[in-house]
N, C-alpha and C positions, 0 to 999 in steps of 0.2 A: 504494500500500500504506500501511493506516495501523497505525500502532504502540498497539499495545491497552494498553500501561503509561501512554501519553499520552491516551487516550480514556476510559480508567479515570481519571484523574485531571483529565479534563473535566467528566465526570456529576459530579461531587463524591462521590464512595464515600470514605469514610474509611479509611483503614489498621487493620487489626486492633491491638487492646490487643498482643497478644503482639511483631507485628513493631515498634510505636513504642518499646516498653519496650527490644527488641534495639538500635532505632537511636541511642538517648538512653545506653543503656549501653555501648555502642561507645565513642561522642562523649565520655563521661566516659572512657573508658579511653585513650584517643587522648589527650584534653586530659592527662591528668594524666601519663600519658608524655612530653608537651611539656614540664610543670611542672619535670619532673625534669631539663630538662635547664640551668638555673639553679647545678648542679655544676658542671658544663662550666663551660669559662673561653672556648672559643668560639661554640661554639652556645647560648649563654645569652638570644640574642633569642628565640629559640623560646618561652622560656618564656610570653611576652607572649599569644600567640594560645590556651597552656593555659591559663592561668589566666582570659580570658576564656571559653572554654569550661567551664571548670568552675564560671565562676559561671552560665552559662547555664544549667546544666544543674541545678544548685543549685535557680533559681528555676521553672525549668519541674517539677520533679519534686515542690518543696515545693506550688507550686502544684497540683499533682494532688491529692495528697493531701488536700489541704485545699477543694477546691472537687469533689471527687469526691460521685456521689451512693448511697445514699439518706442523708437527713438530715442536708445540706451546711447549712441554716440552723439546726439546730440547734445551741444554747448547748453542752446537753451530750456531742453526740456531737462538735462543735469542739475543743474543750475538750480531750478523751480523743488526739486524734489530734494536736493541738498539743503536749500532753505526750509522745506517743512521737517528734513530730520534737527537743523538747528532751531526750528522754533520747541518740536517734543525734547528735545535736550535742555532748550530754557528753562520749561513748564517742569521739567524731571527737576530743573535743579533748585529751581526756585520753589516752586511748592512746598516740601519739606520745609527750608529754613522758615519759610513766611509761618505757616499753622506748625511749628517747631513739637510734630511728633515722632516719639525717639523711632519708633517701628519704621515709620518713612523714610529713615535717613539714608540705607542701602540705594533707594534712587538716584540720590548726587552721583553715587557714581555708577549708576548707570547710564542717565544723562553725559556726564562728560565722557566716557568712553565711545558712547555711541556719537558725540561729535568728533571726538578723533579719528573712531574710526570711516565716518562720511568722510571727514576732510583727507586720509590716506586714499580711500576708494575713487573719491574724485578724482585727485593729481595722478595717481596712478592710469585711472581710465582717459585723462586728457594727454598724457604722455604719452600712453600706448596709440592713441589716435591720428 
C-alpha cells in the first residue's frame, strides 16, 4: 500500500496558496507563543527556537511579497509593495511601545527585521535586474 500524501509529494505538485499561507501562519503563531515564554523564569529557553521561527517566517513571507508575480521586476510596482512592508514594520514597531504591553514586545523585532529584510530583497532584486 502506498501513501498518496507521499506520492503527491513525489510528482512534485505544489501545495495550494491557501494551505502554505495556513502553514507559515500557524509557525508564526506557535513561534511567537515560544517568544512569550522569555516571562517565565523557567521555560525561558523556549524562547530560542520562537524567535528563530519568527525570523523564519519574517523572511519567507517578506520574501513572497516581494518576488511574487505579475510585475516582480518592476521599479514601480517594487517600490509600492516595499512601502506597505515598511509601513507593517512601523505599525509592528510602534504599536507595542505606544499601549506598552510586555506580551507585545516580540513585534519590534519582528517589525525591524522584516524591514531589513524588504530593504536586502529589494537591492538584491534591483541588482540582479
Amino acid at each position: 500500500m502506498s501513501n498518496s500524501s507521499a506520492a503527491a509529494g513525489r510528482t512534485g505538485k505544489r501545495r495550494s496558496a491557501a494551505r502554505s499561507v495556513g502553514i507559515w501562519g500557524v509557525t508564526g503563531l506557535v513561534s511567537y507563543g515560544l517568544t512569550l515564554t522569555l516571562v517565565s523564569d523557567t521555560f525561558f529557553w523556549f524562547a530560542i527556537p520562537g524567535v528563530l521561527g519568527l525570523l523564519t517566517v519574517v523572511i519567507v513571507a517578506t520574501q513572497a511579497v516581494l518576488t511574487r508575480a505579475p510585475g516582480s521586476g518592476d521599479l514601480r510596482v517594487l517600490l509600492k509593495r516595499y512601502a506597505m512592508i515598511v509601513l507593517v514594520s512601523a505599525v509592528l514597531v510602534a504599536v507595542p511601545l505606544v499601549v506598552d504591553v510586555r506580551y507585545a514586545y516580540p513585534l519590534i523585532g519582528v517589525g525591524m527585521m522584516a524591514f531589513l529584510v524588504a530593504g536586502k530583497l529589494l537591492v538584491e532584486q534591483r541588482r540582479s535586474a
